[in-house]
C-alpha positions, 0 to 999 in steps of 0.5 A: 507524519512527515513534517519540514520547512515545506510542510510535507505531511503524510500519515504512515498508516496504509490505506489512509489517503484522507481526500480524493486524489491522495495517493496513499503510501506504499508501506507502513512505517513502524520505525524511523529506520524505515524511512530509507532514501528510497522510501523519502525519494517516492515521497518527496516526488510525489508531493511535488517537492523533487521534480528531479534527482534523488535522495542519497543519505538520511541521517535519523536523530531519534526519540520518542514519547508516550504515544509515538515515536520520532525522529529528525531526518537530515537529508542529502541529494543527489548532484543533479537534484532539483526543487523545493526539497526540505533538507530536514524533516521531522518524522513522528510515527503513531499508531492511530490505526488497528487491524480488523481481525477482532472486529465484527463486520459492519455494512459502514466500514465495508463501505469505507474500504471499497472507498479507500480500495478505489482511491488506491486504484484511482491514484495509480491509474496509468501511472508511469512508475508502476513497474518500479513500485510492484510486480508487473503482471508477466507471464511468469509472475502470474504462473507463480500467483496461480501455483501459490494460490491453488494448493490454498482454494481446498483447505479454505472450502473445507474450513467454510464447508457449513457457511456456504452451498455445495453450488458456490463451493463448486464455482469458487473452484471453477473460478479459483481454477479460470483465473489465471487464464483471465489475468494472463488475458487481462494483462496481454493490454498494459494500457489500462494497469494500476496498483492494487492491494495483493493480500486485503485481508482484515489483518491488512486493512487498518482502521482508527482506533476510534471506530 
């Protein structure tokens, strides 16, 4: 949570935009270090606080507590700056959310991550900063995804070999194999692009610890 004069608040945690139309952040931070120019740059703007210019310096003053840490963050900008821009926050990083790796699935929280997962495509949805936060879906980009991810489909089909049929073994290879074909297709109309979560594995999908 980021807090200043202004009353610039955000959680750290991935994924966790509370109300519709809140664009949740790009990374987790896990320490007050993480808190570069260019991560409180991509804040600030998007919270309406830095119409224009950028963050040149943070200067960390850090400590900590029993639950989380902190840090105060002197700020310095850039000449041509412009807006309402704290020159000092306060940043407190706690660890409210868990990984679902140990969690049994539940109908309620699959729920909740295709609510969370359509609030991040929804957020980003034609923006213009799109290719500054992710890999725009090129030819070469999805040539490399394809070659990555195909020597993978086997040893996962064999490891599921008793949870699933011979017929769906023999689409997720067809499908694993028509994919890239369907991206390149897909990404030949760069009018409708978002952002979208590239690895949405239990382990990158946090949850609060009281759920």
């Amino acid at each position: 949570m980021l807090e200043g004069a202004a009353k610039v608040v955000y959680h750290s945690g991935m994924m966790a935009a509370d109300e519709p139309g809140q664009r949740p952040l790009l990374s987790l931070l896990t320490s007050p270090d993480e808190a570069t120019p260019e991560w409180l740059t991509v804040i600030l703007r998007d919270g309406g606080y830095l119409r224009q210019g950028r963050v040149t310096a943070v200067v960390h003053d850090a400590g900590s507590s029993v639950h989380a840490r902190n840090a105060r963050l002197q700020l310095r900008y850039s000449d041509e700056a412009q807006g309402d821009r704290p020159s000092a926050l306060f940043l407190k990083i706690s660890p409210t959310h868990t990984t679902n790796f140990a969690a049994p699935p539940t109908l309620a929280q699959a729920n909740k991550t295709a609510v969370a997962m359509a609030r991040l495509h929804a957020a980003w949805w034609n923006d213009p900063q799109l290719p500054e936060v992710g890999r725009w879906p090129e030819t070469a980009v999805i040539d490399n995804y394809v070659q990555s991810a195909l020597p993978g489909i086997q040893p996962l089909l064999e490891e599921t070999r008793d949870q699933i049929s011979d017929e769906w073994c023999r689409l997720i290879q067809l499908i694993a194999e028509r994919h890239g074909y369907q991206m390149k297709a897909r990404a030949a109309d760069p009018a409708t692009m978002t952002f979208i979560h590239g690895d949405p594995n239990p382990g990158n999908i946090l949850s609060p610890h009281d759920e």
